[in-house]
PDB file of the backbone (N, CA, C, O) and the ligand in Angstrom, with CONECT records:
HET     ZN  A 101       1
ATOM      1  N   UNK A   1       9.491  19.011   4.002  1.00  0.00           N
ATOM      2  CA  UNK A   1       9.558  18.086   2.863  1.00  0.00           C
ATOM      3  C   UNK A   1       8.929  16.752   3.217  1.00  0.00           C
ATOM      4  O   UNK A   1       9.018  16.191   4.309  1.00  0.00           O
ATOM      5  N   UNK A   2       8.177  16.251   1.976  1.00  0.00           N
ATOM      6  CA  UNK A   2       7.724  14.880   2.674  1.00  0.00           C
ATOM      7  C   UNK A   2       8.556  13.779   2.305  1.00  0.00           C
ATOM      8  O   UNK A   2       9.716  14.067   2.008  1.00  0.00           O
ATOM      9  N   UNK A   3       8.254  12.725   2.265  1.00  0.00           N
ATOM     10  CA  UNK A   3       9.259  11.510   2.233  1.00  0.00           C
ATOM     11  C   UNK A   3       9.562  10.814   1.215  1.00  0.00           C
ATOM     12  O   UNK A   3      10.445   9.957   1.229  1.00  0.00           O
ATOM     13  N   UNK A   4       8.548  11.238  -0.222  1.00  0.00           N
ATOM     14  CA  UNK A   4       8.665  11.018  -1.510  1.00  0.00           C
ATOM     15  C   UNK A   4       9.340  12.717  -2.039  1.00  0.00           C
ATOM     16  O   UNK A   4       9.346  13.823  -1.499  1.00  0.00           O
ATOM     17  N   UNK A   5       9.910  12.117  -3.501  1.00  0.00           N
ATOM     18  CA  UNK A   5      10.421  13.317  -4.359  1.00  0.00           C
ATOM     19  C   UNK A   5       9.334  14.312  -5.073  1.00  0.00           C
ATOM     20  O   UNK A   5       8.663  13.940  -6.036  1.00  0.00           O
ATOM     21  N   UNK A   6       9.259  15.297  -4.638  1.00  0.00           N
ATOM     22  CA  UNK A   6       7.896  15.587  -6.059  1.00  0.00           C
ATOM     23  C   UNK A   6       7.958  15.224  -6.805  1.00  0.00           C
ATOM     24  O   UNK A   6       9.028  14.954  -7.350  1.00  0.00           O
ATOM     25  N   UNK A   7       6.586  14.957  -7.368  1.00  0.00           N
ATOM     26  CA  UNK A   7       6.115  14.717  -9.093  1.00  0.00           C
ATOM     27  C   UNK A   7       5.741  13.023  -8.950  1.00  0.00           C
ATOM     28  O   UNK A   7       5.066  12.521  -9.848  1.00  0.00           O
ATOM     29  N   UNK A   8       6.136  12.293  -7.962  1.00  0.00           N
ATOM     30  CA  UNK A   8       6.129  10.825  -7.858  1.00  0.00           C
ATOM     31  C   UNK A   8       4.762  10.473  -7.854  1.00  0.00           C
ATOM     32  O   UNK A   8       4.091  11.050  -6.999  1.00  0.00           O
ATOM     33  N   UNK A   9       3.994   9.421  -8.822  1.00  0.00           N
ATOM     34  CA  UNK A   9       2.831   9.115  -8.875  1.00  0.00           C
ATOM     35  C   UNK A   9       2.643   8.141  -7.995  1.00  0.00           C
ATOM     36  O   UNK A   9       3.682   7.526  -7.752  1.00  0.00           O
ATOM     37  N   UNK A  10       1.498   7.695  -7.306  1.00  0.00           N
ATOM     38  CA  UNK A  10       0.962   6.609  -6.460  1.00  0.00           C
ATOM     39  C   UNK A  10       1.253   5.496  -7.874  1.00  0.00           C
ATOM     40  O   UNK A  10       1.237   5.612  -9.100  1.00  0.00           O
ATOM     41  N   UNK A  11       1.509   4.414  -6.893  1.00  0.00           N
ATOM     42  CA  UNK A  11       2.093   3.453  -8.004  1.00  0.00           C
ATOM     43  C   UNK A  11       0.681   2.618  -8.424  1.00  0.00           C
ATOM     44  O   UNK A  11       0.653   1.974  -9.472  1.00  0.00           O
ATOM     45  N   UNK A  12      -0.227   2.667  -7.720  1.00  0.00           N
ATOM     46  CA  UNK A  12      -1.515   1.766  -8.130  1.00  0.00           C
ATOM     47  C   UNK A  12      -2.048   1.844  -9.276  1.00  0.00           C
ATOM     48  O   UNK A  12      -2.257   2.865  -9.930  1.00  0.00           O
ATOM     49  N   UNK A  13      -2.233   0.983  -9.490  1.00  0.00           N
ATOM     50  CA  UNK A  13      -2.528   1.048 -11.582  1.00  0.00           C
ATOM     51  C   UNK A  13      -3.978   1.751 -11.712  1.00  0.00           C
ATOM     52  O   UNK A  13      -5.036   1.320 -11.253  1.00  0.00           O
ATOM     53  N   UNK A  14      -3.816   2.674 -12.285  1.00  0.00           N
ATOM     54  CA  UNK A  14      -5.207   3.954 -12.486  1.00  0.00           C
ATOM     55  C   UNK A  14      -5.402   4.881 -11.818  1.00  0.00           C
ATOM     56  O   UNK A  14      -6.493   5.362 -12.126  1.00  0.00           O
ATOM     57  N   UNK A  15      -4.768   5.604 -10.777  1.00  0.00           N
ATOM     58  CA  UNK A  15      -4.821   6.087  -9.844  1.00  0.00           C
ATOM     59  C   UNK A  15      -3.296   7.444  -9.914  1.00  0.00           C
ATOM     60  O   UNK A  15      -2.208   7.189  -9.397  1.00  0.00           O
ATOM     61  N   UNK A  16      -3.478   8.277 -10.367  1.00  0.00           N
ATOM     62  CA  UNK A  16      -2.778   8.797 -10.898  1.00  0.00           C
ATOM     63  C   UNK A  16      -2.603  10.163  -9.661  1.00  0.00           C
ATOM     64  O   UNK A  16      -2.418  11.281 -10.143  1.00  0.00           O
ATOM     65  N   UNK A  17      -2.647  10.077  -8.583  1.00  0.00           N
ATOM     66  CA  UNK A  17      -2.335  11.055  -7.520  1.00  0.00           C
ATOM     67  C   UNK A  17      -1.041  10.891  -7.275  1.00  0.00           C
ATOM     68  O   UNK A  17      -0.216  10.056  -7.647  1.00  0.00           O
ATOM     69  N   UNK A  18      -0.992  11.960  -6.488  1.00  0.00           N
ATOM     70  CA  UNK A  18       0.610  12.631  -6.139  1.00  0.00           C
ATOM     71  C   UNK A  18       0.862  11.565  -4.654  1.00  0.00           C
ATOM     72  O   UNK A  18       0.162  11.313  -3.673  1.00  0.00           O
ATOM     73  N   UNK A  19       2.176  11.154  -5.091  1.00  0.00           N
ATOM     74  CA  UNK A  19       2.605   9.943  -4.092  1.00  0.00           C
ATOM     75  C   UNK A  19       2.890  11.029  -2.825  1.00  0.00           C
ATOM     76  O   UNK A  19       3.299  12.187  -2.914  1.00  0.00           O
ATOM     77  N   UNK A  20       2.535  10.263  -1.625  1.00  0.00           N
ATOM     78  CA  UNK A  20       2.755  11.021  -0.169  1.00  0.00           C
ATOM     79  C   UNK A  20       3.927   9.960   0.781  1.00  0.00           C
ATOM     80  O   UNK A  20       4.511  10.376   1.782  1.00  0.00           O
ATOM     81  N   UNK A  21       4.068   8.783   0.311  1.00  0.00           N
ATOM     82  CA  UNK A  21       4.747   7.687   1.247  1.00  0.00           C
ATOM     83  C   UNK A  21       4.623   6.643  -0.036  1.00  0.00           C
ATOM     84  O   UNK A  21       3.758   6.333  -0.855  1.00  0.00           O
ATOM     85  N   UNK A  22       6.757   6.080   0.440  1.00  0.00           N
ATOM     86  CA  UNK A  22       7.026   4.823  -0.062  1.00  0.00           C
ATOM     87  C   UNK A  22       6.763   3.467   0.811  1.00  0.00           C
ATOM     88  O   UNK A  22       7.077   3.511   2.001  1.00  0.00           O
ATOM     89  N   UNK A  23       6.321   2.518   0.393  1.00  0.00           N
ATOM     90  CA  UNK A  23       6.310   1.440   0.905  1.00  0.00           C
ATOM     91  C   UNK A  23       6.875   0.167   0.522  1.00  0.00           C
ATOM     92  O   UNK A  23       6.866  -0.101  -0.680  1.00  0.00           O
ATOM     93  N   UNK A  24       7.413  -0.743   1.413  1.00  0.00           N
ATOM     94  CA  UNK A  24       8.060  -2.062   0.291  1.00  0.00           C
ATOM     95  C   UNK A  24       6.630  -2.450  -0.055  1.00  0.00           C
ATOM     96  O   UNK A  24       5.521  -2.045   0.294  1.00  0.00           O
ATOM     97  N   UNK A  25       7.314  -3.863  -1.284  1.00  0.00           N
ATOM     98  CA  UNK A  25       6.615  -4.586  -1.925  1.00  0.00           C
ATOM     99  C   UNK A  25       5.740  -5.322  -0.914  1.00  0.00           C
ATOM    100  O   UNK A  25       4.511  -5.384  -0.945  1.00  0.00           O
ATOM    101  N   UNK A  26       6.725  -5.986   0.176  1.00  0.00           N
ATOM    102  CA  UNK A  26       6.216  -6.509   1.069  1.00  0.00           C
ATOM    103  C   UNK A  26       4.845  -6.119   1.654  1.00  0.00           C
ATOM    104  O   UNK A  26       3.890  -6.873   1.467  1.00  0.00           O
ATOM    105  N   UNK A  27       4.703  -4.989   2.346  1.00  0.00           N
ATOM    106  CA  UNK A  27       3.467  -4.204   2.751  1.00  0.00           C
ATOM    107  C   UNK A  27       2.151  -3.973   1.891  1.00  0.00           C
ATOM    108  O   UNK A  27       1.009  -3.733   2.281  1.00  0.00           O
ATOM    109  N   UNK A  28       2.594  -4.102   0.755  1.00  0.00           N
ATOM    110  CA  UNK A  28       2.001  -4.177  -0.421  1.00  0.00           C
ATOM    111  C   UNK A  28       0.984  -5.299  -0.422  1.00  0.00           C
ATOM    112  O   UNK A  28      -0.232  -5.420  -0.568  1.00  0.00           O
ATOM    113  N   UNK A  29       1.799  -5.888  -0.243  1.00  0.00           N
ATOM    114  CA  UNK A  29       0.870  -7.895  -0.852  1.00  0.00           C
ATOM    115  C   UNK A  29       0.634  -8.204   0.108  1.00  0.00           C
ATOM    116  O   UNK A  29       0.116  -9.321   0.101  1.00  0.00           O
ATOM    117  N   UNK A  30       0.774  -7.651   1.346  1.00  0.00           N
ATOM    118  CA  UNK A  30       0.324  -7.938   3.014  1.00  0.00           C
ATOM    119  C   UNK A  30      -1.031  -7.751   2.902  1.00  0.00           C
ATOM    120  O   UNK A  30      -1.809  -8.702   2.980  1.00  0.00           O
ATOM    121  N   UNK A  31      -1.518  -6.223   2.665  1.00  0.00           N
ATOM    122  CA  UNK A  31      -2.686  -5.784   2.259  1.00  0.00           C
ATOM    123  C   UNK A  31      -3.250  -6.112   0.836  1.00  0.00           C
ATOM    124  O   UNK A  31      -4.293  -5.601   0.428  1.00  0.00           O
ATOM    125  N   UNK A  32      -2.976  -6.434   0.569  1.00  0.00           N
ATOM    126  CA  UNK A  32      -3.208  -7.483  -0.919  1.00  0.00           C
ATOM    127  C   UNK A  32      -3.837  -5.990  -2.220  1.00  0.00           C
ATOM    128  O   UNK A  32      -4.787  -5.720  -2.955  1.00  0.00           O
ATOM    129  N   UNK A  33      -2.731  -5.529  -1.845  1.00  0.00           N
ATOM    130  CA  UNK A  33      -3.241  -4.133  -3.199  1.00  0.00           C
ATOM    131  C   UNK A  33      -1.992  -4.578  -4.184  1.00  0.00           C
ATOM    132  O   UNK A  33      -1.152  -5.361  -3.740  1.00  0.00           O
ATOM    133  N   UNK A  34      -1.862  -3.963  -5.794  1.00  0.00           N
ATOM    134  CA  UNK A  34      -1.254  -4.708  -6.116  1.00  0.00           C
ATOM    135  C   UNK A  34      -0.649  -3.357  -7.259  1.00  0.00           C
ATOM    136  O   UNK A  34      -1.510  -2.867  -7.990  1.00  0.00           O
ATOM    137  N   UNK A  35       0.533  -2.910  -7.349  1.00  0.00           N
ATOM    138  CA  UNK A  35       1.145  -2.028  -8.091  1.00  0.00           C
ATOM    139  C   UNK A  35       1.814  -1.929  -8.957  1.00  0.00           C
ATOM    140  O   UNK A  35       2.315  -3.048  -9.067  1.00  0.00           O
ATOM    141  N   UNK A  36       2.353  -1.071 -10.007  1.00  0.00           N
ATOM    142  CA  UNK A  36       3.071  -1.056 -10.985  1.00  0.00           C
ATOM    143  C   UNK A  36       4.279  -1.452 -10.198  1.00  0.00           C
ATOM    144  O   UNK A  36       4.541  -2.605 -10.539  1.00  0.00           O
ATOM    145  N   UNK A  37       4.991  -1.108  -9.458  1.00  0.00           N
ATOM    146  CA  UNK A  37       6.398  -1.580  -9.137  1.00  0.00           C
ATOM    147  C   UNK A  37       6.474  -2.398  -8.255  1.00  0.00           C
ATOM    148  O   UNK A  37       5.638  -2.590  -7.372  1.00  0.00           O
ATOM    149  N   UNK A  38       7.811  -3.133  -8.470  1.00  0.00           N
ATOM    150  CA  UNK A  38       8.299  -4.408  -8.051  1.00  0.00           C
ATOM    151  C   UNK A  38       8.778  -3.827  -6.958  1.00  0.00           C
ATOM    152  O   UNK A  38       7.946  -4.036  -6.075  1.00  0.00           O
ATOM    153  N   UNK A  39       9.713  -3.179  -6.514  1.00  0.00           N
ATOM    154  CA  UNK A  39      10.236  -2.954  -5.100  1.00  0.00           C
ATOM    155  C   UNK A  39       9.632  -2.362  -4.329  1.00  0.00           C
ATOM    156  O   UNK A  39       8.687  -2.821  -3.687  1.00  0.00           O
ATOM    157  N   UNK A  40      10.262  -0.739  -4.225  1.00  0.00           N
ATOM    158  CA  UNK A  40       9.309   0.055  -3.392  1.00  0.00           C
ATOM    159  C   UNK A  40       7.678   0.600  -3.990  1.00  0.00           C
ATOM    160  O   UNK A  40       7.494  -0.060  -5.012  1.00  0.00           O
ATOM    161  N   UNK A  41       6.996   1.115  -3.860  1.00  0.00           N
ATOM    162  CA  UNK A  41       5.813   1.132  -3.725  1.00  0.00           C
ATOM    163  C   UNK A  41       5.488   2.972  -3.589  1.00  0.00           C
ATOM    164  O   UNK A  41       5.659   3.572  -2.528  1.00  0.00           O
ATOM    165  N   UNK A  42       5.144   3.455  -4.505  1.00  0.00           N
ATOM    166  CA  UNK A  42       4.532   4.470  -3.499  1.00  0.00           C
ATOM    167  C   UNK A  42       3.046   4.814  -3.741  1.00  0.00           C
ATOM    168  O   UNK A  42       2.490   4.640  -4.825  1.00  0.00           O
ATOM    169  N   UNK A  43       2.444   5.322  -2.629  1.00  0.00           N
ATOM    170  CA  UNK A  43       1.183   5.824  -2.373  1.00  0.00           C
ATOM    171  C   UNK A  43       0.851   7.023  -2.101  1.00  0.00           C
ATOM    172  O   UNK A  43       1.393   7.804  -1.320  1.00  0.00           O
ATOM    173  N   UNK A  44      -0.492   7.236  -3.075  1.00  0.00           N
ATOM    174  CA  UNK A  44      -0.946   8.645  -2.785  1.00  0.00           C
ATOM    175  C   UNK A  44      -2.172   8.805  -0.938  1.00  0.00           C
ATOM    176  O   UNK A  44      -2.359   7.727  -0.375  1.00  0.00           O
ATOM    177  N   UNK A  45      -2.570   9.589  -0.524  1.00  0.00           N
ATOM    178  CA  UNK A  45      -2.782   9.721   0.922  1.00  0.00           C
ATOM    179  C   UNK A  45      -3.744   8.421   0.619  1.00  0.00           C
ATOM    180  O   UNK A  45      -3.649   7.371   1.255  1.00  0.00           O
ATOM    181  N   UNK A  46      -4.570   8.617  -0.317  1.00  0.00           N
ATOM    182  CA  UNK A  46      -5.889   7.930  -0.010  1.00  0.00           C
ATOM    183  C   UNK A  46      -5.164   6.399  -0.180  1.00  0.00           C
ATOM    184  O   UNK A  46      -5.040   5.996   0.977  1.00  0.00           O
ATOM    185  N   UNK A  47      -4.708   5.514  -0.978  1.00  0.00           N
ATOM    186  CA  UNK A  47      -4.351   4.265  -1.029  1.00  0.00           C
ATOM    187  C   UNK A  47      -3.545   3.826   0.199  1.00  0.00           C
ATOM    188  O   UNK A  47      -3.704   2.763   0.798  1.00  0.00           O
ATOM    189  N   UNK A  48      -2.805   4.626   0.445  1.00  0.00           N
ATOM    190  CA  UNK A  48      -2.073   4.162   1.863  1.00  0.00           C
ATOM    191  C   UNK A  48      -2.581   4.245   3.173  1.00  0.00           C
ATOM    192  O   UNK A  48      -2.222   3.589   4.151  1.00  0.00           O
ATOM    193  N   UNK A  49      -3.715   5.378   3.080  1.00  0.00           N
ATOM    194  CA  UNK A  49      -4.497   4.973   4.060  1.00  0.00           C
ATOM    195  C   UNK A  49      -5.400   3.444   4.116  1.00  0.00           C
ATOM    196  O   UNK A  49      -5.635   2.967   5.226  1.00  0.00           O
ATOM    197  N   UNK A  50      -5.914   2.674   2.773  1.00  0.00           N
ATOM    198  CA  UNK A  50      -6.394   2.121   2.144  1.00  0.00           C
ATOM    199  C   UNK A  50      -5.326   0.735   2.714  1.00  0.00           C
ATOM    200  O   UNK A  50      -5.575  -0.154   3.528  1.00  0.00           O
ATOM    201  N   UNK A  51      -4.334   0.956   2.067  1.00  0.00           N
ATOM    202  CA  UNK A  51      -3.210   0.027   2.658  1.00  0.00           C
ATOM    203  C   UNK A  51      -3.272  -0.543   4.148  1.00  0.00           C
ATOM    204  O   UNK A  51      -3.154  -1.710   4.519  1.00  0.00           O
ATOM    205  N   UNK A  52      -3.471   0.514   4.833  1.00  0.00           N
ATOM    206  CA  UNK A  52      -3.149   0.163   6.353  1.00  0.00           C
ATOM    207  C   UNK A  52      -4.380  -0.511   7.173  1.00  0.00           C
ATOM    208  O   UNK A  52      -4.374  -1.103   8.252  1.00  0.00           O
ATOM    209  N   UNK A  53      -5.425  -0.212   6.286  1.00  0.00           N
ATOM    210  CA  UNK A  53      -7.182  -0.436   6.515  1.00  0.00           C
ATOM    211  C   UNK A  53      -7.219  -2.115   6.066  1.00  0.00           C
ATOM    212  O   UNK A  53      -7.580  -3.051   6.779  1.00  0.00           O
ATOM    213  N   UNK A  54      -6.857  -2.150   5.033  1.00  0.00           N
ATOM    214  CA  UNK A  54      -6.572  -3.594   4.631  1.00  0.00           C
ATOM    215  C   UNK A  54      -5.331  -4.477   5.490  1.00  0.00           C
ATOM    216  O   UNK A  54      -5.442  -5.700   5.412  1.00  0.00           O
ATOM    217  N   UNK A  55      -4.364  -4.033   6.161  1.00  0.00           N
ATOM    218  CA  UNK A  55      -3.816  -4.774   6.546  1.00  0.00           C
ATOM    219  C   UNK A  55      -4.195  -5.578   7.821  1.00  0.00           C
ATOM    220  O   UNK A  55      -3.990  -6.766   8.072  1.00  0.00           O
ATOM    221  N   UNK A  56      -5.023  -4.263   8.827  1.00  0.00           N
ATOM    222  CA  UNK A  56      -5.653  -4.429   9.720  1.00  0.00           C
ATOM    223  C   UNK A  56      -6.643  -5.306   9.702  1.00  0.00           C
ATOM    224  O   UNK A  56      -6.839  -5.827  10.800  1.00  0.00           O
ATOM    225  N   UNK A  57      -7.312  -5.642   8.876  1.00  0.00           N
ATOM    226  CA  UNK A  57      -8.036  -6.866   8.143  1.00  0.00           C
ATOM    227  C   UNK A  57      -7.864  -7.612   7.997  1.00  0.00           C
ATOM    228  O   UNK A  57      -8.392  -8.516   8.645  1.00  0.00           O
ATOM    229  N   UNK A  58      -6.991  -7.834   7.034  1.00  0.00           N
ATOM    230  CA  UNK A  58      -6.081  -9.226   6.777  1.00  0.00           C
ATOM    231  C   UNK A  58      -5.259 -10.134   7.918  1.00  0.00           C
ATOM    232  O   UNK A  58      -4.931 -11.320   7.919  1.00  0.00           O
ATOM    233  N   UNK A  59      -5.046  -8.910   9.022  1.00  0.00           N
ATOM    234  CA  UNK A  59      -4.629  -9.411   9.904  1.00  0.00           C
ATOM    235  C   UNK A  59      -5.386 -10.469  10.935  1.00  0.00           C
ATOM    236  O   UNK A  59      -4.770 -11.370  11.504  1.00  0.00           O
ATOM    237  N   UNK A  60      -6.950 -10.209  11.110  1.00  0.00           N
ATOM    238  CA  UNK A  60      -7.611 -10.219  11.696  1.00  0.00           C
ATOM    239  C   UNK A  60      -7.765 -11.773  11.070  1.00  0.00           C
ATOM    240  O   UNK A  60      -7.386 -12.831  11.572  1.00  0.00           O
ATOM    241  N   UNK A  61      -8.468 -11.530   9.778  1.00  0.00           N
ATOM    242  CA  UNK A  61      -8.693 -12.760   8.943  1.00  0.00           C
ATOM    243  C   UNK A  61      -8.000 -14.174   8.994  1.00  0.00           C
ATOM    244  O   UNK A  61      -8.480 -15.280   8.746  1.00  0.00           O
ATOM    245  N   UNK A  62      -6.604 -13.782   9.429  1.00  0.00           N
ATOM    246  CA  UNK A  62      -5.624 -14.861   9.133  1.00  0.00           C
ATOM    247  C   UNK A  62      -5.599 -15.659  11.072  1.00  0.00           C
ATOM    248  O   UNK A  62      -5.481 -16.838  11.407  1.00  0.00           O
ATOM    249  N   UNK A  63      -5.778 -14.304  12.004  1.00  0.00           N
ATOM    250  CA  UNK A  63      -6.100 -15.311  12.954  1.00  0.00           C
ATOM    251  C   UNK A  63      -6.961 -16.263  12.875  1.00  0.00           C
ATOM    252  O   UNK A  63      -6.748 -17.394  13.313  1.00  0.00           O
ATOM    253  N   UNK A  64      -8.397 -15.768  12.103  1.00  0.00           N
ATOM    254  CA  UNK A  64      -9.427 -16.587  12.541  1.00  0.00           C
ATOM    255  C   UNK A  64      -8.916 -17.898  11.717  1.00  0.00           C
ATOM    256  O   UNK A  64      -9.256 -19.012  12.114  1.00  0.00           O
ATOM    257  N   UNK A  65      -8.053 -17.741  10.503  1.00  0.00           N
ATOM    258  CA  UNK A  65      -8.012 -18.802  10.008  1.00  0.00           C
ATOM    259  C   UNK A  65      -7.274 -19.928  10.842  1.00  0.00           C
ATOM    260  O   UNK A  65      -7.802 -21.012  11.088  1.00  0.00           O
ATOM    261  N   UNK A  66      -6.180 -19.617  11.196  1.00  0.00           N
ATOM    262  CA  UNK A  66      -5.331 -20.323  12.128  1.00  0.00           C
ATOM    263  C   UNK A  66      -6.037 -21.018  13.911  1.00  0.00           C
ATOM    264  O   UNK A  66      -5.550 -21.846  14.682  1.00  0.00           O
ATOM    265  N   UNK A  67      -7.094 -20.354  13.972  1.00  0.00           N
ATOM    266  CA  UNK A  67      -7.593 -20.603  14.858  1.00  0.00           C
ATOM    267  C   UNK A  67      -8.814 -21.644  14.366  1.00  0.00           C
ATOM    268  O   UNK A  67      -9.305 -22.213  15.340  1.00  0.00           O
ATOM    269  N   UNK A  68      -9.276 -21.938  13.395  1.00  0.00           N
ATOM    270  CA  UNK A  68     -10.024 -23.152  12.948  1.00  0.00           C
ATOM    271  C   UNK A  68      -9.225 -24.307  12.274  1.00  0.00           C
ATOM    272  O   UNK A  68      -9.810 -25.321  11.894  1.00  0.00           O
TER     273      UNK A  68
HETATM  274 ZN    ZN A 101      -3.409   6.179  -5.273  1.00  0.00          ZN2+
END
């Protein structure tokens, strides 16, 4: 079994795949993607991979900022 219920849609607005993983809101706006729901979050494979690609980014970004 995976970690969402069947039938659960990826919460990203237009994107209408079968959710694979919940995420908070938090993780959400980390990676700056932005979803129908307020709390948890869920994602279909491709956005959450998408998610984690962007965070890794953002992460990067915010050193350089802090570092100028
Ligand atoms: Zn999706």
């Amino acid at each position: 079994m995976g970690k969402t219920a069947s039938g659960v849609k990826c919460s990203v607005p237009g994107c209408g795949n079968q959710a694979v993983r919940s995420v908070s809101q938090a993780e959400v706006q980390a990676a700056g993607l932005s979803t129908r729901e307020t709390r948890r979050a869920y994602l279909c494979r491709d956005h959450y991979k998408e998610l984690k690609k962007r965070r890794r980014e953002n992460k990067r970004i915010e050193r350089w900022r802090y570092k100028a």
